[in-house]
NUMARMI-816172 format. One record per residue (C-alpha): x, y, z; residue in three letters. Coordinates in Angstrom, 1 decimal. Each point is the difference from the previous one (the first is absolute). Layout:
    east   north      up  residu
       X       Y       Z     ALA
...
//
This chain:
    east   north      up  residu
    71.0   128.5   120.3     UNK
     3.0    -2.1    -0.5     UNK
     0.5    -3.8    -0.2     UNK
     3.4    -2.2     0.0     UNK
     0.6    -3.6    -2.0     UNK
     2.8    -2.1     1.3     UNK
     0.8    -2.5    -2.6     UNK
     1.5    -3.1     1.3     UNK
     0.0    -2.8    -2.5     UNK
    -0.5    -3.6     1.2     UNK
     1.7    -3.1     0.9     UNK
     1.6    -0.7    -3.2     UNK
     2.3     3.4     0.4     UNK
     2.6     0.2     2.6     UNK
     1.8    -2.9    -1.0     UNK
     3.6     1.9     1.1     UNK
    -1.7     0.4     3.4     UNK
     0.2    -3.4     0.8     UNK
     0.1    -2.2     2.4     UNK
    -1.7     3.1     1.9     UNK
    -2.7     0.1    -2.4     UNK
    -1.0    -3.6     0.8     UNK
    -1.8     0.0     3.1     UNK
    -1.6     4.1    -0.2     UNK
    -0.6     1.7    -2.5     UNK
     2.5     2.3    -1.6     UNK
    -1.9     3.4     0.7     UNK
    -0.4    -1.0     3.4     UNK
     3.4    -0.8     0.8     UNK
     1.1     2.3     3.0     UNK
     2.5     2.8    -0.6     UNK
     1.0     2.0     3.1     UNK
    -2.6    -1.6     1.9     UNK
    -3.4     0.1    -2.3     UNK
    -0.8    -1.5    -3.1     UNK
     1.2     1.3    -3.4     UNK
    -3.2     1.6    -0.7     UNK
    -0.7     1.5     3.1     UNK
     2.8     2.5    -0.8     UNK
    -2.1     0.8    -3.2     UNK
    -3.6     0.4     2.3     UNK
     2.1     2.2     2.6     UNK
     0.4     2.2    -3.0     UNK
    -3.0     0.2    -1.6     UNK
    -1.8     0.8     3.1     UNK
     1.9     3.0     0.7     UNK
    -1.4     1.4    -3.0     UNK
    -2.6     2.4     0.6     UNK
    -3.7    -0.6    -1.5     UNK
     1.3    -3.8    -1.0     UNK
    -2.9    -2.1     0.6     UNK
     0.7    -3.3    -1.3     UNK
     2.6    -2.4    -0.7     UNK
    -0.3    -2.5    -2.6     UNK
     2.5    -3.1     0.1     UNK
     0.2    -1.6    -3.3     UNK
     1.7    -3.9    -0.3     UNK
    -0.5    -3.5    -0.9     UNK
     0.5    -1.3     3.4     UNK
    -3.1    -2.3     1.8     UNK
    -1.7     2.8     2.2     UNK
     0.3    -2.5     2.6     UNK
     4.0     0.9     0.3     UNK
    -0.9     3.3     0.3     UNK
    -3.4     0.4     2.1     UNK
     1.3     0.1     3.1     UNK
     2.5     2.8    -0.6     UNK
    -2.4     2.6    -1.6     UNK
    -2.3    -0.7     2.8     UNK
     2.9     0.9     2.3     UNK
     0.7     3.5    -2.1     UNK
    -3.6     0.6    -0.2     UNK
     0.2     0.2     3.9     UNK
     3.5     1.8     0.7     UNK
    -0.6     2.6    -2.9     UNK
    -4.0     0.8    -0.3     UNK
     0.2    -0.3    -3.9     UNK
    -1.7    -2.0    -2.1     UNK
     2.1    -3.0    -1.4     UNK
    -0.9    -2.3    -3.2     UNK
     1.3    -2.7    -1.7     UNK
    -0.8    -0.7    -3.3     UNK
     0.9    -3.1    -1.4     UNK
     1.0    -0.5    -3.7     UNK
    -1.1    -3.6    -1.5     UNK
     3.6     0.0    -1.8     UNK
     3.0     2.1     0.4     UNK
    -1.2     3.0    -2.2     UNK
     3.3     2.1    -0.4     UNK
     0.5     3.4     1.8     UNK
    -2.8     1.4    -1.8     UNK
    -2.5    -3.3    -0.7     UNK
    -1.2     0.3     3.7     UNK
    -0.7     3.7     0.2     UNK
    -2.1    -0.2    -3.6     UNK
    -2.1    -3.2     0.8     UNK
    -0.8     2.2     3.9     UNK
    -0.7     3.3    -1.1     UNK
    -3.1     0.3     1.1     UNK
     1.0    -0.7     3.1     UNK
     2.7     2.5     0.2     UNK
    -2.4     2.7    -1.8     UNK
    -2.5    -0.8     2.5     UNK
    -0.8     3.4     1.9     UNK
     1.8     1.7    -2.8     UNK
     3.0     1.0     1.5     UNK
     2.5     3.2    -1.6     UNK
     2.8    -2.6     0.1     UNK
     1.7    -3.1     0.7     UNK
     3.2    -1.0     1.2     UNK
     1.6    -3.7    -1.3     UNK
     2.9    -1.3     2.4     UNK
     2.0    -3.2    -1.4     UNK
     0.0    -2.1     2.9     UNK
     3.7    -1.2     0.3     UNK
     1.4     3.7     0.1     UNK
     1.6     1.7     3.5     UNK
     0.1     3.3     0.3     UNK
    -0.8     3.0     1.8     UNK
    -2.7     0.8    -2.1     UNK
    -0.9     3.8    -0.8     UNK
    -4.2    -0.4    -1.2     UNK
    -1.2     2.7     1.2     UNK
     2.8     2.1    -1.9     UNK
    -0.4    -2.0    -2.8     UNK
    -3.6     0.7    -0.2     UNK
     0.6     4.0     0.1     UNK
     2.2    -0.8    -2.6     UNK
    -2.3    -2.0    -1.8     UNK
    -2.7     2.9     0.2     UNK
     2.0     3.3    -1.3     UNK
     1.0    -2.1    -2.9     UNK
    -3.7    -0.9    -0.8     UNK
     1.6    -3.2    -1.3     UNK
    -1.5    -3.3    -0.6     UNK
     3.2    -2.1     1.4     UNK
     2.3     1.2     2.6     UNK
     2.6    -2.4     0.7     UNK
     2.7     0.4     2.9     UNK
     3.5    -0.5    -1.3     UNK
     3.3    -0.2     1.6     UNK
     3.5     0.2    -1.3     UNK
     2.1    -3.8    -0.5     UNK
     3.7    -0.7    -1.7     UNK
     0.5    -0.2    -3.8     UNK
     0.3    -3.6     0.4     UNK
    -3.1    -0.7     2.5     UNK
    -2.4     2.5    -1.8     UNK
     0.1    -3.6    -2.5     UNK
    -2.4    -1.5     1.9     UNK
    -2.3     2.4     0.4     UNK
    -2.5     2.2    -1.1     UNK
     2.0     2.7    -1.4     UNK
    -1.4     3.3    -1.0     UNK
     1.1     3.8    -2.0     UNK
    -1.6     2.7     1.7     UNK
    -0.3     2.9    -0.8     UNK
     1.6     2.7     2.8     UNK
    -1.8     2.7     0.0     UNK
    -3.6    -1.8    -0.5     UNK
     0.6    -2.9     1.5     UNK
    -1.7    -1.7    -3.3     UNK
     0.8    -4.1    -0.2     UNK
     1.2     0.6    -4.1     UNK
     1.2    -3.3     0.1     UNK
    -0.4    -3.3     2.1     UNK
     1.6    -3.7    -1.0     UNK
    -0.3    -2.7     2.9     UNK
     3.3    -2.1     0.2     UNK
     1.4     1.6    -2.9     UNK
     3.1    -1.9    -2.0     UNK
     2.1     2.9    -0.4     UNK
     0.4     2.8     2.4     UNK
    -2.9     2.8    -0.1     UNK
     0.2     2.1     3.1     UNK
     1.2    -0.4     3.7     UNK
    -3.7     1.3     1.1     UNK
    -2.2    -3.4     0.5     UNK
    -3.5    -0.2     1.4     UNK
    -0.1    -1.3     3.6     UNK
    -3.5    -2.2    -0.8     UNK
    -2.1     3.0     2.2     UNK
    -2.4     2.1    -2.1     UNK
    -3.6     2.2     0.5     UNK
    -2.7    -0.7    -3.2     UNK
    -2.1     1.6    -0.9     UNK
    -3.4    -1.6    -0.6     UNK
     0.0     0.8    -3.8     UNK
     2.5    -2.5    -0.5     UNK
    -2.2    -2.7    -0.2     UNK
    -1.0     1.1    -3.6     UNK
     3.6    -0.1    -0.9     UNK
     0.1    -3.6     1.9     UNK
    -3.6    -1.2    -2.3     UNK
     1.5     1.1    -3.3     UNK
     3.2    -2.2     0.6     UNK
    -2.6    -2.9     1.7     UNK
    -2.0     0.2    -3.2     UNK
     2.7     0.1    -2.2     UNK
     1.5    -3.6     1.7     UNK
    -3.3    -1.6    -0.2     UNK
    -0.2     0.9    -3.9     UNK
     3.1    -1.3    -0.4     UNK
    -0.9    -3.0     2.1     UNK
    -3.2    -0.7    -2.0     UNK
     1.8     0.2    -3.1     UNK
     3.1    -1.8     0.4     UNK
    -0.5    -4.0     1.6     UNK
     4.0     0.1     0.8     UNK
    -1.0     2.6     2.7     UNK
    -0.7    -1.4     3.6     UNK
    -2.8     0.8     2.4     UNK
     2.9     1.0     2.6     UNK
     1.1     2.7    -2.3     UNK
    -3.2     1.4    -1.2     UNK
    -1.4     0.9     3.9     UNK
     3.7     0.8     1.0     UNK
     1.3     3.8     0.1     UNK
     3.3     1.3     0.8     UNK
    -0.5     4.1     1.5     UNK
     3.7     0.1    -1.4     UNK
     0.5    -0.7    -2.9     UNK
    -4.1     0.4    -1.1     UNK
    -1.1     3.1     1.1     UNK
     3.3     2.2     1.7     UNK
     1.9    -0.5    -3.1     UNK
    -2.4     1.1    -2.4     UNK
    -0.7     2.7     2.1     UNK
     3.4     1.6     0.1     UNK
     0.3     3.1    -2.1     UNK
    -4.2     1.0     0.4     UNK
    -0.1     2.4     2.5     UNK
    -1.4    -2.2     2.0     UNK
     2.7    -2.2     1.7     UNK
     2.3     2.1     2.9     UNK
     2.7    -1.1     2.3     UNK
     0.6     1.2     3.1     UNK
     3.8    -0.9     1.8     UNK
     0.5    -0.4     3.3     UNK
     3.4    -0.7     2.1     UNK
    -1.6    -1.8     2.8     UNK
     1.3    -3.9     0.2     UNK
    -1.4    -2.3    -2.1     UNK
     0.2    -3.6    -0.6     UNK
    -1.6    -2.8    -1.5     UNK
    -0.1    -3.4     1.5     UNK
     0.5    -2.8    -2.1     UNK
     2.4    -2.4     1.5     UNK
     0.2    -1.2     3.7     UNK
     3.6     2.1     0.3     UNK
    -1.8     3.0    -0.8     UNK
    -2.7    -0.2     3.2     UNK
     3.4     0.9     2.0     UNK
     0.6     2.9    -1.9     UNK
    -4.0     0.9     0.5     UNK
     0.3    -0.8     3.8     UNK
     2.8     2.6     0.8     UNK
    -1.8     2.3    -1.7     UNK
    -3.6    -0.1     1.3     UNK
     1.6    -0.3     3.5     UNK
     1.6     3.4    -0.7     UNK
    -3.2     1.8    -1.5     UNK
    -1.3    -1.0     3.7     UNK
     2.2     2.4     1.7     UNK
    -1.8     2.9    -1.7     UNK
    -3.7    -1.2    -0.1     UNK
    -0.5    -3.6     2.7     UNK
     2.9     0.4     2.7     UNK
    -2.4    -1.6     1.9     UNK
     0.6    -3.2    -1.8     UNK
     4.1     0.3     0.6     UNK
     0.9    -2.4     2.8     UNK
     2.5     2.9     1.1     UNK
    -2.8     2.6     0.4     UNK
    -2.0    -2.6     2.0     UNK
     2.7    -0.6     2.2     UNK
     0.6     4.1     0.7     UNK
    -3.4    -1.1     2.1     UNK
     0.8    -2.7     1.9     UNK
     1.2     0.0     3.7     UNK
     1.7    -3.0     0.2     UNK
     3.5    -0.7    -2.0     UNK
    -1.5    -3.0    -1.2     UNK
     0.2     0.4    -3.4     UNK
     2.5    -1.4    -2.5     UNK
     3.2     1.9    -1.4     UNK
    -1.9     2.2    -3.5     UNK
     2.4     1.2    -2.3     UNK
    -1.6     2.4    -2.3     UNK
    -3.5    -0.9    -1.4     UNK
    -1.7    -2.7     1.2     UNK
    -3.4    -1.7     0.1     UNK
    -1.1    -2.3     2.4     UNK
    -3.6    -1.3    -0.1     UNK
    -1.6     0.3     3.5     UNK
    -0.1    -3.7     0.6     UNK
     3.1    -1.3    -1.0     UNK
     2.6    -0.6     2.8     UNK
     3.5     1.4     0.0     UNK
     2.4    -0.9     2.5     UNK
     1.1     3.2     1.8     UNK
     4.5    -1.7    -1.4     UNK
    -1.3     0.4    -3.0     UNK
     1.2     2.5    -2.9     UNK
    -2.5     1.1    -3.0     UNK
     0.8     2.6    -2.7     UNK
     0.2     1.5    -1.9     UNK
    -2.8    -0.1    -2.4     UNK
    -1.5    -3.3     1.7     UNK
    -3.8    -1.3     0.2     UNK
    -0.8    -2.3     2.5     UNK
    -3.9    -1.8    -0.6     UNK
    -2.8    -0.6     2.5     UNK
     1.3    -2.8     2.1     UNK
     3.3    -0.6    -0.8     UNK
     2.4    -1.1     2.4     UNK
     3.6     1.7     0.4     UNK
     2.2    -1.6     2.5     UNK
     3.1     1.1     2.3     UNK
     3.1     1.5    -1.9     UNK
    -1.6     0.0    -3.5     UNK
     1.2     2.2    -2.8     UNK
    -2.2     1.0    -2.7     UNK
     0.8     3.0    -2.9     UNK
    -1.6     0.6    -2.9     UNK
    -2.2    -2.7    -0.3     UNK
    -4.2    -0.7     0.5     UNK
    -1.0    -2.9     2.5     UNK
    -3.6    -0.7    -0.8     UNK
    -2.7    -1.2     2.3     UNK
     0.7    -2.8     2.6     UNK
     3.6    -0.4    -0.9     UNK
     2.3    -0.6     2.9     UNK
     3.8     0.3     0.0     UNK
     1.9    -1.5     2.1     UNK
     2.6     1.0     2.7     UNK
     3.0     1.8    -1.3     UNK
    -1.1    -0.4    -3.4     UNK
     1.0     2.4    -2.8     UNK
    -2.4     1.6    -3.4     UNK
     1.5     1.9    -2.0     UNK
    -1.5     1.4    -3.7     UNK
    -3.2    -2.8     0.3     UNK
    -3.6    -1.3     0.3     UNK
    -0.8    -2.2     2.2     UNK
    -3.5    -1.8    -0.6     UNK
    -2.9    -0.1     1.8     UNK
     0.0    -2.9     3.3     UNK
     4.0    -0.6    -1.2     UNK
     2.2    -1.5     3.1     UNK
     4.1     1.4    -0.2     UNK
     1.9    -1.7     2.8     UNK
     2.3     0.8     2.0     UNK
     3.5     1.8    -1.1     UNK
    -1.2    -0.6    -3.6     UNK
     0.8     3.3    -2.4     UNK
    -2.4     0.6    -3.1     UNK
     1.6     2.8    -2.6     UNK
    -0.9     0.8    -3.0     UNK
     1.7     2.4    -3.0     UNK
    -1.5     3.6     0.0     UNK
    -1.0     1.4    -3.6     UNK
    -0.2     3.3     0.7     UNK
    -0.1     2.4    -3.0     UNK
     3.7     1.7    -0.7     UNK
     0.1     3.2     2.5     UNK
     2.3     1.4    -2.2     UNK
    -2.6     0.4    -3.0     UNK
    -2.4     2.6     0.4     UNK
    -3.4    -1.6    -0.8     UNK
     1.6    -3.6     0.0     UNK
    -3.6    -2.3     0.9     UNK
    -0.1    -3.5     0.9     UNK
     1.3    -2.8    -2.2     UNK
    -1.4    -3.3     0.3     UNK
     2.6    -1.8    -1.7     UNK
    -1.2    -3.5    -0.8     UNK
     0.1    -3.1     2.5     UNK
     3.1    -1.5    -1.7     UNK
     3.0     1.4    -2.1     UNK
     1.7    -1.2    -3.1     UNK
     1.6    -2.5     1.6     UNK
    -3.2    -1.7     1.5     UNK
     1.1     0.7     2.9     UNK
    -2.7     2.3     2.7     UNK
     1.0     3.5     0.7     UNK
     1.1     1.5     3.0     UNK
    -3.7     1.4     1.7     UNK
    -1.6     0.3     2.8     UNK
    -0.7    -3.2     2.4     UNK
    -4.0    -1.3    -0.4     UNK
    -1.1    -2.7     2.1     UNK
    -3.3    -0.9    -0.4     UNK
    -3.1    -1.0     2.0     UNK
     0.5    -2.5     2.8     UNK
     3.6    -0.8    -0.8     UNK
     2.0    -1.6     2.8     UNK
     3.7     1.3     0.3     UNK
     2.2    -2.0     2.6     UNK
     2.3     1.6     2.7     UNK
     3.5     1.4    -0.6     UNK
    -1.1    -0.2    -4.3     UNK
     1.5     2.7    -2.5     UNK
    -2.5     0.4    -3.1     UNK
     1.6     2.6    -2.2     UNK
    -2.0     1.7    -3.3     UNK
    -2.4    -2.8     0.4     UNK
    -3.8    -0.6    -1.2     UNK
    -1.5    -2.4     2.2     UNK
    -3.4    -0.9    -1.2     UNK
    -2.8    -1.0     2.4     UNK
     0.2    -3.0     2.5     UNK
     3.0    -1.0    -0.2     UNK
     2.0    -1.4     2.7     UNK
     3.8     0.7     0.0     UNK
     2.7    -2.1     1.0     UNK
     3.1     1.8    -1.2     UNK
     1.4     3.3    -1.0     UNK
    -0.2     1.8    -3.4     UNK
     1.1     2.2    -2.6     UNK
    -0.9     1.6    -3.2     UNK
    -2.9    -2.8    -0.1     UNK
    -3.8    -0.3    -0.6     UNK
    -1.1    -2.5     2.3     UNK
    -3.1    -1.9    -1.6     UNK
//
């Protein structure tokens, strides 16, 4: 038997993902048409023998009820959430429920960081995970010199595949093979995780300077994979299937194009091109390359979408529109003969007519092999906001025949002119 933990932290984290983290929760944002997560369920399920998925955060379970009810339904599996009292650290939360995820005594466990994309290889992973008898088996991926920085970098060894050494976000350059926050446990890691518990509470009780935050709180990093490195114990297995994380609003573009590719192979059915193969009237809007299109939103048969476009339930696309690159999220409606290019547009968010929203695509450097995402900070040296994708959130207004240009709009707000390179508070 086989269980999964998503960890997803809580609504502290996810500050670069506003505004869009402001009205839903950041692992339920919608990427390529379902919430972040769901990518991660969709996974795990196709796991053979996996009988329960464990989803580990800070978040009131009210945000979150309704969509594990929903996943309970579409995917037969059973669905938890386990709330921490405090944020815990990558590794807090698993120790203080590990009876719960021992419960049924299962041969393994997988752990899936929650703000990750990818096309995600478990059951491989696990087969890997078993001939090495290990204790740890991360999946690992190759990056640039310079992004490996900001990462979890590892030395493996190549003919064992033996983790001999593991630094998270290391100062000076260690190794171009990072961890892509994806690993299988094995249950006797919990005695690893109580001697490093036990040894924070000792220090806890006998040093007052120590805060009650940092003796419950346990990072999987740098606490137990790090000291584990060199054992025998610790393996890494690489994979060259895409991988991204998402941190940062510009990055859920990147994610979108991606996903919508992956359904090509595994969910045509949810491509608005291989619905349209199947309808008998010529309807339908222009698609260029992949597309989604929820079932209930309304697309004017002018318009144009793709590539790499989602379209929410109940959004509203009018005659002549243009839209590339970009994710309009439920109840949106864009206007006729409107343009989108390389942005978000928020939930219930009115473009008029002849307006054109673009935004600045941060696409890693094709010319690197390995280059990942940067999420290069909101402003530059000069103060002033760099060039990034477009975000308008929630409810915004935009008027008719209106250019906003690399652009965050936050929620509510009603606008009466045309912008550029601005945060509009």
């Amino acid at each position: 038997m086989l269980k999964a933990i998503i960890l997803i932290g809580g609504p502290l984290k996810g500050t670069r993902f506003r505004p869009l983290s402001l009205d839903i929760p950041k692992p339920l944002f919608p990427v390529a048409g379902l919430p972040m997560i769901q990518h991660h369920v969709e996974a795990c399920v196709r796991v053979p023998n996996l009988k329960e998925i464990l989803i580990l955060g800070y978040y009131p379970p009210s945000e979150l009820q309704q969509f594990i009810t929903d996943m309970i339904q579409e995917y037969k599996v059973n669905i938890r959430y386990l709330q921490e009292f405090t944020a815990l650290g990558t590794a807090g939360g698993m120790y203080h429920f590990r009876d719960q995820i021992c419960s049924g005594n299962p041969d393994a466990f997988f752990v899936l960081n929650g703000d990750v994309c990818a096309d995600l290889p478990l059951q491989e992973l696990f087969s890997f995970h078993q001939s090495k008898n290990a204790l740890v088996s991360v999946l690992a991926t190759e990056a640039t010199r310079q992004q490996s920085l900001l990462y979890g970098c590892m030395v493996r060894d190549e003919l064992t595949s033996e983790v001999k050494h593991y630094v998270e976000k290391p100062s000076t350059f260690v190794s171009t093979l990072i961890s892509c926050g994806v690993y299988v446990f094995s249950t006797e890691v919990f005695q690893i995780m109580s001697s490093v518990f036990n040894n924070k509470q000792s220090d806890y009780y006998s040093d007052n300077n120590h805060s009650t935050k940092e003796a419950s709180c346990m990072q999987l990093e740098q606490e137990v994979l790090m000291p584990l490195a060199g054992t025998g114990k610790f393996f890494a297995m690489p994979t060259t299937t895409w991988w991204s994380q998402l941190k940062s609003a510009g990055s859920a573009i990147y994610a979108n194009r991606h996903y919508l590719h992956l359904y090509q192979d595994k969910n045509p059915q949810r491509l608005a091109e291989s619905r349209a193969k199947d309808a008998s009237n010529d309807s339908r809007c222009n698609i260029i390359g992949d597309v989604h299109v929820h079932p209930t939103a309304s697309v004017h048969p002018s318009a144009t979408l793709g590539p790499n476009v989602s379209v929410g339930a109940g959004a509203e696309i009018g005659p002549g529109v243009r839209i590339k690159e970009s994710i309009i999220l439920s109840g949106a409606s864009i206007a006729d003969h409107s343009l989108v290019l390389h942005s978000i547009v928020g939930r219930a968010t009115q473009v008029g007519k002849w307006s054109r929203v673009e935004g600045t695509p941060c696409d890693p450097n094709p010319n690197k092999p390995f280059a990942k995402m940067d999420n290069p900070p909101l402003f530059n040296m000069d103060g002033r906001l760099n060039p990034s994708i477009t975000i308008i959130g929630c409810s915004v207004t935009v008027p008719s025949e209106v250019i906003l240009l690399n652009s965050i709009v936050l929620p509510y707000k009603e606008l009466t002119r045309s912008f550029k390179n601005e945060i509009i508070l």
